[in-house]
C-alpha positions, 0 to 999 in steps of 0.5 A: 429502478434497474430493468431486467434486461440491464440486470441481465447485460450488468451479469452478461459483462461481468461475466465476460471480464471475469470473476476476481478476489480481492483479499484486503479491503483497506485503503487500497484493496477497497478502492482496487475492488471498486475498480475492478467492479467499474470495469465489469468484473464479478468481484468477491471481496474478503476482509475481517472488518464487517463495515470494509465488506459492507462498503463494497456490497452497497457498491455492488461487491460480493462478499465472503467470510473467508479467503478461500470462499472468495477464490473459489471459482475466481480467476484472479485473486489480489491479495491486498493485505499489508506484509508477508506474514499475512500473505503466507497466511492468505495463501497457505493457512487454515481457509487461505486460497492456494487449495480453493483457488482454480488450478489455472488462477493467478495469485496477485500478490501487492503486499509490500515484502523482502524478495527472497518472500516473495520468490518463496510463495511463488516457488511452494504456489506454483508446483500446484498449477496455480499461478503467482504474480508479484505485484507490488503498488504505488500511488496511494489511496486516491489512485487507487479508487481511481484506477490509476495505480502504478504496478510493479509486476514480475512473474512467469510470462502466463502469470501475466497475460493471465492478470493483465485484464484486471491490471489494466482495471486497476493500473494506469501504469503497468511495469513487467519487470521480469520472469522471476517474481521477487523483482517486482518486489525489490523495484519496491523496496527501491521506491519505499528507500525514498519514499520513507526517507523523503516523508522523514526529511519533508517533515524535518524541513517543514518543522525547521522553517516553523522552528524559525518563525517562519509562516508555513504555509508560504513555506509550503508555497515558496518549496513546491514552486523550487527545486527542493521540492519533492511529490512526499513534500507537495502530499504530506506537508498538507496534512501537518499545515491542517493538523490532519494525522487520520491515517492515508499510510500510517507510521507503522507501514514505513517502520516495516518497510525501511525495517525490510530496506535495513535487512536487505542491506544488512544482507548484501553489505550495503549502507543505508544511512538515509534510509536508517535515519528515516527509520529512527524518526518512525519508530520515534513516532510509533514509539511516542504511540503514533504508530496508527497516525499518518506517516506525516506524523513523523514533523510531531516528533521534530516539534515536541523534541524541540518544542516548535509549534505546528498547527494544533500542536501545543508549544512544548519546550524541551525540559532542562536539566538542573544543575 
């Protein structure tokens, strides 16, 4: 049992960290708030899940219906949801946290979104004396518990030196990447380019290596010891050897993000034929109702296009047509 006088130092430290918001309580936002809560902040978390909210109360979280009851009084806000619709729709709809939050708050914005967006928010947010940090994420869910995320963050210098204390909870590297938010979003949208277009050609080589009969998991051994290797490769691979498609980052995320890589090159006339490729093969998947799948579902759609078996994946030869 806790004793009044830890109860008492408990309060003590989480006041002097601070009060943060985090709205998102997925696979990232829940582990984000996790960390922030290990470092001493008082955290409110808002989510439309009752069981993500649930989660962090048992932890020690505060909760609250909606964003803009989280943002009251919060000195950070981390808006962890998943695009730029839904971050509009944190910041400026009916409840969102622009009007609730302190006038000397800053808005964390992680999701991953174009940067003409992102420059937008920040330029309808900040006239009100609020303060707007682009803050895009890497490193999956793990790290996120951990406290070991990458952060691509760009904003005024204030915006910054104000979130740094619940960065540096959440972050274990932090980029400052300018004064200009939308920079921290582009540096992301570089990073989702690989990241879809290697998960798509990880999924193509291991389902070519078991099209040859060949055992997938030395496979798997031989390619991580080799130059071929990739850190998609070495993370995703696993989960096609154990026929393991629960959701770590789902198709759907990736139809987004290649979607956005493909409109900004669109914009700046610029090919992207990788990035295309890779874009195709996911709405392969989210089209063959994979879409909620982990983005490692992408090697199901090589296999059942050329009936090649994968662990847990029956043997399905393509059709022929008579003639």
């Amino acid at each position: 049992m806790t004793s009044q006088s830890e109860s008492k130092a408990g309060e003590s430290q989480a006041a002097s960290r601070g009060r943060a918001a985090v709205i998102g309580l997925g696979s990232m936002g829940s582990g984000m708030a996790l960390s922030l809560l290990r470092a001493g902040f008082d955290v409110c978390g808002c989510d439309t899940s009752a069981a993500a909210m649930e989660r962090l109360a048992a932890r020690g979280g505060r909760t609250a219906a909606t964003p803009a009851e989280a943002a009251k009084g919060a000195d950070f806000i981390v808006s962890v949801v998943v695009n730029a619709a839904q971050t509009e729709t944190i910041l400026f709809g009916d409840n969102g946290v622009a009007a609730a939050m302190p006038t000397d708050g800053v808005f964390i914005s992680s999701a991953t979104m174009d940067p003409a967006l992102a420059r937008g928010f920040a330029t309808r947010l900040e006239p009100t004396g609020r303060l707007y940090l682009d803050a895009p994420i890497s490193g999956g869910a793990q790290r996120a518990a951990d406290g070991q995320l990458t952060v691509l963050a760009s904003g005024r210098p204030e915006a910054l030196a104000k979130a740094r204390p619940a960065l540096d909870a959440m972050a274990a590297k932090l980029y400052e990447l300018g004064d200009e938010p939308g920079l921290g979003a582009a540096f992301k949208m570089v990073n989702q380019l690989l990241a879809g277009a290697h998960i798509a050609v990880a999924c193509e080589a291991i389902t070519f290596a078991a099209k040859q009969g060949l055992d997938i998991r030395k496979v798997y051994e031989v390619i991580t010891a080799s130059a071929g290797n990739s850190w998609m490769f070495e993370n995703r691979v696993p989960h096609v050897l154990d026929n393991d498609y629960a959701p770590r980052s789902a198709v759907e995320i990736f139809v987004k993000d290649l979607g956005i890589v493909q409109d900004m090159a669109r914009g700046a006339r610029f090919p992207v034929p990788m990035a295309a490729a890779a874009l195709q093969m996911f709405l392969m998947a989210a089209g063959s109702g994979m879409g909620s799948d982990d983005d490692a579902s992408v090697a199901r759609v090589y296999a059942r296009l050329s009936g090649t078996p994968l662990p847990g994946e029956a043997h399905r030869r393509p059709q022929q047509r008579e003639r």
